[in-house]
KOLPA-155410 format. One record per residue: residue in one letter; residue number from 1; x, y, z of N, C-alpha, C in turn. Coordinates in nm, 3 decimals, always signed. Layout:
N
 r   k    n_c1    n_c2    n_c3   ca_c1   ca_c2   ca_c3    c_c1    c_c2    c_c3
 A NUM       X       Y       Z       X       Y       Z       X       Y       Z
...
END
This chain:
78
 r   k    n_c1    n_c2    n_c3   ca_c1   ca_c2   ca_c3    c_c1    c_c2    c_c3
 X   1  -3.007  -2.307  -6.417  -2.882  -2.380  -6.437  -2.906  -2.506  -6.520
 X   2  -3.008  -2.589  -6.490  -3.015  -2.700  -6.573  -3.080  -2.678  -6.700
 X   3  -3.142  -2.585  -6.737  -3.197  -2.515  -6.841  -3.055  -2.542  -6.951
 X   4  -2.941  -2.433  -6.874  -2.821  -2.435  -6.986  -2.799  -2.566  -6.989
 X   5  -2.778  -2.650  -6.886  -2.684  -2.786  -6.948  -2.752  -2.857  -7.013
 X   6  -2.883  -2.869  -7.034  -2.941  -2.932  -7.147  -2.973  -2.852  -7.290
 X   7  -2.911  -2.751  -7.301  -2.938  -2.628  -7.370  -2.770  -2.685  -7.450
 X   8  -2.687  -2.686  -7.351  -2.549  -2.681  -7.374  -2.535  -2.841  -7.445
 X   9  -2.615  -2.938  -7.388  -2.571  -3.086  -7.405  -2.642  -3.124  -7.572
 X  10  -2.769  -2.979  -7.596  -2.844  -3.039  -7.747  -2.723  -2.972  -7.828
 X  11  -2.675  -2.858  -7.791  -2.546  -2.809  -7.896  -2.494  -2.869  -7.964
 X  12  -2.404  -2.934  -7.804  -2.304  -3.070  -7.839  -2.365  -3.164  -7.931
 X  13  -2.442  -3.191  -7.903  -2.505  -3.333  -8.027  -2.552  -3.245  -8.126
 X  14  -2.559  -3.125  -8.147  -2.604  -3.117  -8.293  -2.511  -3.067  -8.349
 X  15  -2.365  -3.044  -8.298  -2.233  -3.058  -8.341  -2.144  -3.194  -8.375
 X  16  -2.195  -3.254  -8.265  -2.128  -3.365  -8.312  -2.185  -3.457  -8.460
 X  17  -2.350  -3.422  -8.458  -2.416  -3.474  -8.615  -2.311  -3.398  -8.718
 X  18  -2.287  -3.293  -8.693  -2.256  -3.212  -8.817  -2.121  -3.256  -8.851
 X  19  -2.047  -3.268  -8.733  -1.890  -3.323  -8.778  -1.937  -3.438  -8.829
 X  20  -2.004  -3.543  -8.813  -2.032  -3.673  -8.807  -2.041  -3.662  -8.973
 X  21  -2.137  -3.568  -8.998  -2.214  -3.591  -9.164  -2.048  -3.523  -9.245
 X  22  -1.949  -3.473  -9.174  -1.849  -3.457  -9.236  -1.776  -3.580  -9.269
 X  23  -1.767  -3.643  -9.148  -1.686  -3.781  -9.131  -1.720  -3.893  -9.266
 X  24  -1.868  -3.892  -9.273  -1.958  -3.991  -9.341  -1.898  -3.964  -9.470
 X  25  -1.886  -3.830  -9.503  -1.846  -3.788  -9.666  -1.728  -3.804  -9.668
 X  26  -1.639  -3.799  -9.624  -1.506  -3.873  -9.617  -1.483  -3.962  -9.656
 X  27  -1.514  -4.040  -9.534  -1.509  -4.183  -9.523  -1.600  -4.217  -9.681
 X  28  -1.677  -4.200  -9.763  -1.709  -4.235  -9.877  -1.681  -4.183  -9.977
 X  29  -1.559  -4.053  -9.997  -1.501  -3.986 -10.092  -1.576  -3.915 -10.145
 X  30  -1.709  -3.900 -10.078  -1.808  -3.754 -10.112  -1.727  -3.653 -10.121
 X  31  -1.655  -3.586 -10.220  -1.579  -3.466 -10.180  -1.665  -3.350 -10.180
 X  32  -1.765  -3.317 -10.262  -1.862  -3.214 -10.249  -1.886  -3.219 -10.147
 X  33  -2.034  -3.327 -10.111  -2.072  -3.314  -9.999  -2.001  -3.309  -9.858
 X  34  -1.862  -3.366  -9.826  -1.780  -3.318  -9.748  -1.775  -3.188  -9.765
 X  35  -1.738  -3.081  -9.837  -1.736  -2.955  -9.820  -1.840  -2.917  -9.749
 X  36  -1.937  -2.892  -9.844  -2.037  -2.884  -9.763  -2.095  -2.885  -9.633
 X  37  -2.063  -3.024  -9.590  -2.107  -3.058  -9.470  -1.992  -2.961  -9.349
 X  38  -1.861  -2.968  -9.425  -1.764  -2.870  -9.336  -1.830  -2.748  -9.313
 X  39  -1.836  -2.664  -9.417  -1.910  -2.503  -9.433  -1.987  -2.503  -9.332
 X  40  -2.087  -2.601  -9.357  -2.237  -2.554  -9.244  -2.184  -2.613  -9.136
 X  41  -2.079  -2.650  -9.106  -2.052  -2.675  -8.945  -1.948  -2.539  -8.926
 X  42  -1.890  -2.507  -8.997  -1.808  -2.414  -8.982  -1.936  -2.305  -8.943
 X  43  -2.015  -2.246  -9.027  -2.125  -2.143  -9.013  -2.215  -2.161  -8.892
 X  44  -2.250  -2.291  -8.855  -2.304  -2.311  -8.739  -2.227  -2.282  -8.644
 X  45  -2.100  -2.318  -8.599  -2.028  -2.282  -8.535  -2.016  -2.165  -8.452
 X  46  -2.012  -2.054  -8.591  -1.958  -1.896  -8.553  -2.097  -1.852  -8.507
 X  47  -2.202  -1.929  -8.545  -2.344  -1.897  -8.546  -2.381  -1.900  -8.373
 X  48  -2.303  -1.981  -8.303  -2.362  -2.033  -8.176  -2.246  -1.961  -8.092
 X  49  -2.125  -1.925  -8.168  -2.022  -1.808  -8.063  -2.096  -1.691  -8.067
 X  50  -2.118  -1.608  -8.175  -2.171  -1.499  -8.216  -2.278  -1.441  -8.112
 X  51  -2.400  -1.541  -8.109  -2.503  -1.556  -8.022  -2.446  -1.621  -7.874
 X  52  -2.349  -1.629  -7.832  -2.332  -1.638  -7.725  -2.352  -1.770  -7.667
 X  53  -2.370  -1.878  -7.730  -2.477  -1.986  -7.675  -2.336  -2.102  -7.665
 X  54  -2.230  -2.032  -7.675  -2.128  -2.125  -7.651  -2.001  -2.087  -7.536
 X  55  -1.958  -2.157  -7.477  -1.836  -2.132  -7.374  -1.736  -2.123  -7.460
 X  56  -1.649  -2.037  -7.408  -1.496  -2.018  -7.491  -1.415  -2.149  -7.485
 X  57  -1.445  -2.219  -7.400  -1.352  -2.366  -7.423  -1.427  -2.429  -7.492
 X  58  -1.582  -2.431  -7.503  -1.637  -2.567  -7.620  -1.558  -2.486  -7.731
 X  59  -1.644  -2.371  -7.768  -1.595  -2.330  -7.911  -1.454  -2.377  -7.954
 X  60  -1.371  -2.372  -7.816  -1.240  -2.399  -7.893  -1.244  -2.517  -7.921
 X  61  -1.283  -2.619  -7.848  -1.259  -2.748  -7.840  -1.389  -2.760  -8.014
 X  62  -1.444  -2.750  -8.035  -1.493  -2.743  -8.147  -1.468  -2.725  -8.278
 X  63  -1.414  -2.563  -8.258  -1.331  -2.496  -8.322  -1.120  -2.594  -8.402
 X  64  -1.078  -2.656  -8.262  -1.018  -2.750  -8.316  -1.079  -2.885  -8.390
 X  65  -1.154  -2.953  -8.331  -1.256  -3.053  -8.452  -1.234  -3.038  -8.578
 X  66  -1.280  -2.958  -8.605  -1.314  -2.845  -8.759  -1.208  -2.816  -8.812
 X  67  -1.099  -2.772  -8.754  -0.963  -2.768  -8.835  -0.931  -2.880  -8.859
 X  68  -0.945  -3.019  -8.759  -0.883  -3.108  -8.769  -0.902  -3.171  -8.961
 X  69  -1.082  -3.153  -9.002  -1.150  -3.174  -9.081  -1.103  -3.118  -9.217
 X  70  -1.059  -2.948  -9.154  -0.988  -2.877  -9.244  -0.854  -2.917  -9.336
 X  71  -0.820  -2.928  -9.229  -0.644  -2.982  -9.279  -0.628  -3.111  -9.370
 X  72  -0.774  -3.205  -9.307  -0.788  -3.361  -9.390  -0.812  -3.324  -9.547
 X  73  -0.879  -3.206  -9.538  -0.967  -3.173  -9.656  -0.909  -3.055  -9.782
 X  74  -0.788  -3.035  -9.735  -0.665  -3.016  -9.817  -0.649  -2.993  -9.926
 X  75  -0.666  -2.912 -10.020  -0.676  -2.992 -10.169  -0.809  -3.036 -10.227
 X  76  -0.922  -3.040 -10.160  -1.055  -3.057 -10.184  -1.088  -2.918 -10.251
 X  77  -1.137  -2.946 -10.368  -1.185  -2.798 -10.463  -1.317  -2.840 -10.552
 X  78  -1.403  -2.716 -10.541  -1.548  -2.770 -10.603  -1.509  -2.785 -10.783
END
């Protein structure tokens, strides 16, 4: 049991870096690297449902994050 929640708690933080390195490119009008940084959180994402290594409520709760990012990012084209 404590295996997963520290299993579950490195997820979380290496989700929250990834939104984070989204945030960062934002917040500095990186528009590339904002993409970017979206994609591989998006791919990590499906990467950690796929494999199972996620609960159906993080993913969602995740899964909304990421749209939120989406929707900001609007109109962003390489």
């Amino acid at each position: 049991m404590g295996l997963f929640n520290s299993k579950s708690k490195q997820i979380k933080k290496e989700m929250d870096n990834l939104f984070n390195d989204i945030q960062i490119n934002l917040e500095n009008n990186y528009k590339d690297l904002a993409i970017g940084a979206r994609k591989k959180a998006e791919e990590r994402l499906e990467e950690l449902k796929q494999s199972n290594q996620l609960s159906d409520r993080d993913y969602t709760k995740f899964k909304q994050k990421l749209d939120v990012f989406t929707e900001r990012m609007k109109g962003y084209h390489h």
